[in-house]
N, C-alpha and C positions, 0 to 999 in steps of 0.2 A: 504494500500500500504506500502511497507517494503521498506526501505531505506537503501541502500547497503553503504558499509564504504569502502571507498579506502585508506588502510595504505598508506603512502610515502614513498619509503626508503631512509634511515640514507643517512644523504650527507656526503662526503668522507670529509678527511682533516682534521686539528687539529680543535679539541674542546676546545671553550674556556667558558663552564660549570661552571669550580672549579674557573674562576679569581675573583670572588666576595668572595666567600669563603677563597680565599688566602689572600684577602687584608683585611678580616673581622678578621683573625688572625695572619697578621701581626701586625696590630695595635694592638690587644692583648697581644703582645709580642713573640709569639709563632715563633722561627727564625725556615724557611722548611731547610729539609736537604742539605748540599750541597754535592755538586756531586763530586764523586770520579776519579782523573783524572788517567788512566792505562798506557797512552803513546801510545797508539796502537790504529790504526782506522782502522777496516772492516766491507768492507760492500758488500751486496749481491742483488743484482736485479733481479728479477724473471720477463720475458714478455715470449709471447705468444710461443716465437717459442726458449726458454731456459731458461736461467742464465746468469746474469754477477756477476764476483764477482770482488772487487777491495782492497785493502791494500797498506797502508805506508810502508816503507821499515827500517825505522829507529828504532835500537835498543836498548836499553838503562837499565843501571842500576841507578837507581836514577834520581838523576840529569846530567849525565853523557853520551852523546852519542858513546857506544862504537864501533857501526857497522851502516855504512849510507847506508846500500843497502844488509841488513837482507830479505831474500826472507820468505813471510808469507802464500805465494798460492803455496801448497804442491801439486805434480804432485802424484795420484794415479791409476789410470787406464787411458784410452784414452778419458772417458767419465764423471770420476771422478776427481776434487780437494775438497783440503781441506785446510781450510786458521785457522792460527791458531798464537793465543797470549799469551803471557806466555813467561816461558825458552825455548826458540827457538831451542837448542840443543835437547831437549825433546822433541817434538816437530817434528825436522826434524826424528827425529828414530823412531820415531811409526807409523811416513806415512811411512818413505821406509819399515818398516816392515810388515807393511799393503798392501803396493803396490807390495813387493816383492807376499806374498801371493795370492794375487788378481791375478797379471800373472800368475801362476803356479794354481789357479784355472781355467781361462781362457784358456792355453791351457789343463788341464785334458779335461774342457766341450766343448772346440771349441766353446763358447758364450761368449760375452760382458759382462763384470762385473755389476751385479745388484746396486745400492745403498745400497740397504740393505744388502747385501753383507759385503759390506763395512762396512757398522753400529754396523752390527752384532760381526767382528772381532775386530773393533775399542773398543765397550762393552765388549768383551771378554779379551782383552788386558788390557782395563785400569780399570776394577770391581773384576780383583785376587785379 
């Protein structure tokens, strides 16, 4: 008689695998990397029936907050955004640049702007 094996699968959620290993070299001395702070927080949620995406508004050089309501979810199609961190200036020009051409594909085909669409011009732009 053959004994059949039921894998389980991987349960969701943070793994905590490496905290023995972190602590086995901390005491060794070994300090882990610290994390690079950007200033900027986005984020993207994917459920069943979309996308949400969310972002801070605060923009800053340095230390220094120069703009409190820096918009970082760039409007490019009706079906399209694109949220973005960095020089905000830069930033805002290559969506409308994007966006403008997405319309002006849109109505050439009389269709809804693809993503890849998008990706495509977006690559196209920033890989000259």
């Amino acid at each position: 008689m053959s004994k059949s094996v039921i894998e389980t699968p991987p349960k969701g959620g943070f793994s905590f695998d490496l905290c023995k290993r972190n602590e086995m070299l901390s005491k060794k001395g070994v300090n882990p990397p610290s994390f690079r702070k950007t200033g900027t927080t986005i984020v993207g949620l994917i459920f069943q029936d979309g996308v949400i995406l969310g972002a801070d508004t605060r923009a800053t050089e340095g230390p220094i907050v120069c703009d409190k309501n820096c918009e970082k979810i760039h409007y490019m199609a009706p079906n399209i955004y694109c949220c973005g961190a960095g020089t905000a200036a830069d930033t805002e020009a290559v969506t409308d640049m994007v966006s403008s051409q997405l319309q002006l594909h849109r109505y050439h085909t009389g269709r809804e702007s693809r993503v890849v669409t998008a990706l495509t011009l977006l690559k196209r732009h920033l890989f000259k």
